[in-house]
MDAnalysis code that builds the backbone (N, CA, C; Angstrom):
import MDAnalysis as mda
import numpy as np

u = mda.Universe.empty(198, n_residues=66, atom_resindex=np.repeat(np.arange(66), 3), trajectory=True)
u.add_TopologyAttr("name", ["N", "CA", "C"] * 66)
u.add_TopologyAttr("resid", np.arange(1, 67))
u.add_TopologyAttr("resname", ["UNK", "UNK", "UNK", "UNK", "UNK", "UNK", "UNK", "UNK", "UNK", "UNK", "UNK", "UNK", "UNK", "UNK", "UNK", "UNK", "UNK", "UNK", "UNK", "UNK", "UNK", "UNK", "UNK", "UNK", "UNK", "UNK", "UNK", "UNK", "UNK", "UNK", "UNK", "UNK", "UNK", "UNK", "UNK", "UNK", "UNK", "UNK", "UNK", "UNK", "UNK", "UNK", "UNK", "UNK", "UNK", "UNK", "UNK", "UNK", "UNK", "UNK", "UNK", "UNK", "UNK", "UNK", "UNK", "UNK", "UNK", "UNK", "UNK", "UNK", "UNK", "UNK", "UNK", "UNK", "UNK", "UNK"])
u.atoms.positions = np.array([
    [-33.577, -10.449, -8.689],
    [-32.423, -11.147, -8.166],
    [-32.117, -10.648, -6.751],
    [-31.742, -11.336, -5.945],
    [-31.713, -11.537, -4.737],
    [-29.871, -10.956, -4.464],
    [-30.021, -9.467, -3.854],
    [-28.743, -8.923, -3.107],
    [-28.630, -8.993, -2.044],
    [-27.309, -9.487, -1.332],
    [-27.192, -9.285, 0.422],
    [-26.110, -8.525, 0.400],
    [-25.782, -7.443, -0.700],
    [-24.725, -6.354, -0.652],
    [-25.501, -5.184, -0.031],
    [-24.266, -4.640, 1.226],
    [-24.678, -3.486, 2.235],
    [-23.296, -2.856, 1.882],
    [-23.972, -1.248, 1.528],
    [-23.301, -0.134, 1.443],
    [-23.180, 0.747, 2.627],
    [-22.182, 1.394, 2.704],
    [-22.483, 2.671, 3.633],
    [-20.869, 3.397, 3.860],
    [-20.732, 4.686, 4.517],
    [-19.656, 5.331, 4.296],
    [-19.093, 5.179, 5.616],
    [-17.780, 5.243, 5.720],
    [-16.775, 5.473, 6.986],
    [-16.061, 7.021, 6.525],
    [-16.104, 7.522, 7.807],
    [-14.857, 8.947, 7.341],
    [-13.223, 8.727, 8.222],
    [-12.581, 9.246, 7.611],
    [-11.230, 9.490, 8.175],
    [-10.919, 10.372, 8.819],
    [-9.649, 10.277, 9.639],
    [-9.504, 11.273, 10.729],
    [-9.123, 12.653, 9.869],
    [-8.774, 11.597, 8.552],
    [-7.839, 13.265, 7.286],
    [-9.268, 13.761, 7.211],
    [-10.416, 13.474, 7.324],
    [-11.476, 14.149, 6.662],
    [-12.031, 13.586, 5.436],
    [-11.352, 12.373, 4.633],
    [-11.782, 11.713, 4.181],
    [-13.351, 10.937, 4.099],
    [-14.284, 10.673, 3.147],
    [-15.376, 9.572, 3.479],
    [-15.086, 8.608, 2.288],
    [-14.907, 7.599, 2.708],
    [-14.945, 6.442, 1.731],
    [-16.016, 5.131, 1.955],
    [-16.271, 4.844, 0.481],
    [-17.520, 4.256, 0.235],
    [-17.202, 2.150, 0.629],
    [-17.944, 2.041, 1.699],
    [-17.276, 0.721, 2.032],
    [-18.614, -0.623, 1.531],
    [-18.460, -1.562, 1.003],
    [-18.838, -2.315, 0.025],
    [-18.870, -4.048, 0.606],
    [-20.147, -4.676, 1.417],
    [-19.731, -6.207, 2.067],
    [-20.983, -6.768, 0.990],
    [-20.347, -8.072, 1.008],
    [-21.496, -9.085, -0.123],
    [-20.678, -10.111, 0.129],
    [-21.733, -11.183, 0.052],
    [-21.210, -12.924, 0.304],
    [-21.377, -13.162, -1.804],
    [-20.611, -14.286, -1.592],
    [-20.502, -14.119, -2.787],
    [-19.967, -15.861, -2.963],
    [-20.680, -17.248, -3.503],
    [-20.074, -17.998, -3.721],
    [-18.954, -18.912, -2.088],
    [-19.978, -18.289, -0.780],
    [-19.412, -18.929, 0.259],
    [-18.269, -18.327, 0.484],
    [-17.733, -16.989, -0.269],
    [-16.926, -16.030, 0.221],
    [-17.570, -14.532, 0.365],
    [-16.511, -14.020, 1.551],
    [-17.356, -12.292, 1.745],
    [-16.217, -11.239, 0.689],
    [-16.767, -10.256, -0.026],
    [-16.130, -9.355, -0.477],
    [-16.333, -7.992, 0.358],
    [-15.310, -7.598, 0.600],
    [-15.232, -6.430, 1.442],
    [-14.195, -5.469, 0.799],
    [-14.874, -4.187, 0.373],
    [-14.317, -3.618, -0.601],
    [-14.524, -1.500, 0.279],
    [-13.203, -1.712, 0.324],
    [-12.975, -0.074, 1.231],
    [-12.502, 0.826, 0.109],
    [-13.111, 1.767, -0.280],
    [-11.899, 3.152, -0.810],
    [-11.545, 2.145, -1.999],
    [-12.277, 1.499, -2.992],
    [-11.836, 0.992, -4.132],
    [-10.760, -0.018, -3.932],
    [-10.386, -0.718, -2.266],
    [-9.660, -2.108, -2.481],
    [-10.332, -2.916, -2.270],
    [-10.313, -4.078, -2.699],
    [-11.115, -5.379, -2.723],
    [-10.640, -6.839, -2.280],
    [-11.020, -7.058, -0.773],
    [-10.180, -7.931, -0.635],
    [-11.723, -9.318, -0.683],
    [-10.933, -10.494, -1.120],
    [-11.982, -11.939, -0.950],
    [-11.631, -12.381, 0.036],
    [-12.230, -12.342, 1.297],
    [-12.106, -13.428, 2.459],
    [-13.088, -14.260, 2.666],
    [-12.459, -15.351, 3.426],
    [-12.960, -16.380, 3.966],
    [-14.128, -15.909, 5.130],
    [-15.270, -16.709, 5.274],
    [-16.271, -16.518, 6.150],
    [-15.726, -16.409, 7.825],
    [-15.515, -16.900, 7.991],
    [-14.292, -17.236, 9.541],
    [-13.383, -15.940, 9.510],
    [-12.215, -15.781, 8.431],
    [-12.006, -14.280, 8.570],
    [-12.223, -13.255, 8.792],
    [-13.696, -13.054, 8.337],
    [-14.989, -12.307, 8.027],
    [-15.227, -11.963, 9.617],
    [-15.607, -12.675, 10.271],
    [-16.003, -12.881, 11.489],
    [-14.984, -12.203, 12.842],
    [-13.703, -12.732, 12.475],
    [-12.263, -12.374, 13.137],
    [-11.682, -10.961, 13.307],
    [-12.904, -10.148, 11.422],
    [-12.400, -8.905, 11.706],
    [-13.565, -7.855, 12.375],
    [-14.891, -8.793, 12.260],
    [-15.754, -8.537, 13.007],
    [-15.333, -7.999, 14.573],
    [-15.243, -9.015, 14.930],
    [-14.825, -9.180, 16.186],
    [-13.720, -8.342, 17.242],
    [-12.500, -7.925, 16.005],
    [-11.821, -6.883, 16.555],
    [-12.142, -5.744, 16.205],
    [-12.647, -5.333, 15.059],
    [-13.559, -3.492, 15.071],
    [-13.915, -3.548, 16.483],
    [-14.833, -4.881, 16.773],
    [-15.823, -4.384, 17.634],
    [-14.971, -4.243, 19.451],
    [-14.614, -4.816, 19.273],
    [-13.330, -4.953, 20.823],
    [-12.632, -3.466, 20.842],
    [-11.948, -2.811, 19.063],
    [-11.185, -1.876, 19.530],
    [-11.861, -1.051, 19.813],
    [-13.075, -0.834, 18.885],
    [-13.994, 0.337, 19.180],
    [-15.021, 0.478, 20.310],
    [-14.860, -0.441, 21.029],
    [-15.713, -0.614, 22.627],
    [-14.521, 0.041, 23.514],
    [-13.698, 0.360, 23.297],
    [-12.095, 0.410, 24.440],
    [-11.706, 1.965, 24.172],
    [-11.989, 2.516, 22.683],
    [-11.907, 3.598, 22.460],
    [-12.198, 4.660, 23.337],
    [-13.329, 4.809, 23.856],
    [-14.256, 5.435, 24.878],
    [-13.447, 5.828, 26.099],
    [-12.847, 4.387, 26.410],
    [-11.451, 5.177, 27.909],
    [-9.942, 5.767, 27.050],
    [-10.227, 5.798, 26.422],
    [-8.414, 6.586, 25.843],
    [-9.310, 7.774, 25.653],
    [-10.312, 8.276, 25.150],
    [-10.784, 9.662, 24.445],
    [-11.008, 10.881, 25.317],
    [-10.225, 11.767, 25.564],
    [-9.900, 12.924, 26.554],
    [-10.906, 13.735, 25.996],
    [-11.662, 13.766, 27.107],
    [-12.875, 15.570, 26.569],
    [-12.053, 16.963, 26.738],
    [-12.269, 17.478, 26.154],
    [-11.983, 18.700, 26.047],
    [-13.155, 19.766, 27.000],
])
């Protein structure tokens, strides 16, 4: 049987790692963080794509070296 579920971990600033969970499913995406599970829409899907990727490109000028 045929999976397009991708695993992999994010950590927290607490030090946390939680196990994060994407799969299409029936023309919807399940995206499942730290044991919540939300069903979104494909277009949603995309929207939150889109801002990870914007905030975390911008990150880089706020981050003070030490």
């Amino acid at each position: 049987m045929f999976s397009n579920k991708r695993e992999f971990h994010i950590h927290t600033l607490g030090g946390d790692t939680l196990l994060v969970e994407v799969e299409e499913h029936h023309g919807a995406i399940i995206f499942t963080i730290g044991g919540k599970r939300l069903d979104i829409e494909v277009d949603s899907a995309y929207d939150l794509s889109d801002a990870l990727i914007e905030v975390a490109n911008g990150v880089g000028s706020h981050v003070v070296e030490a």
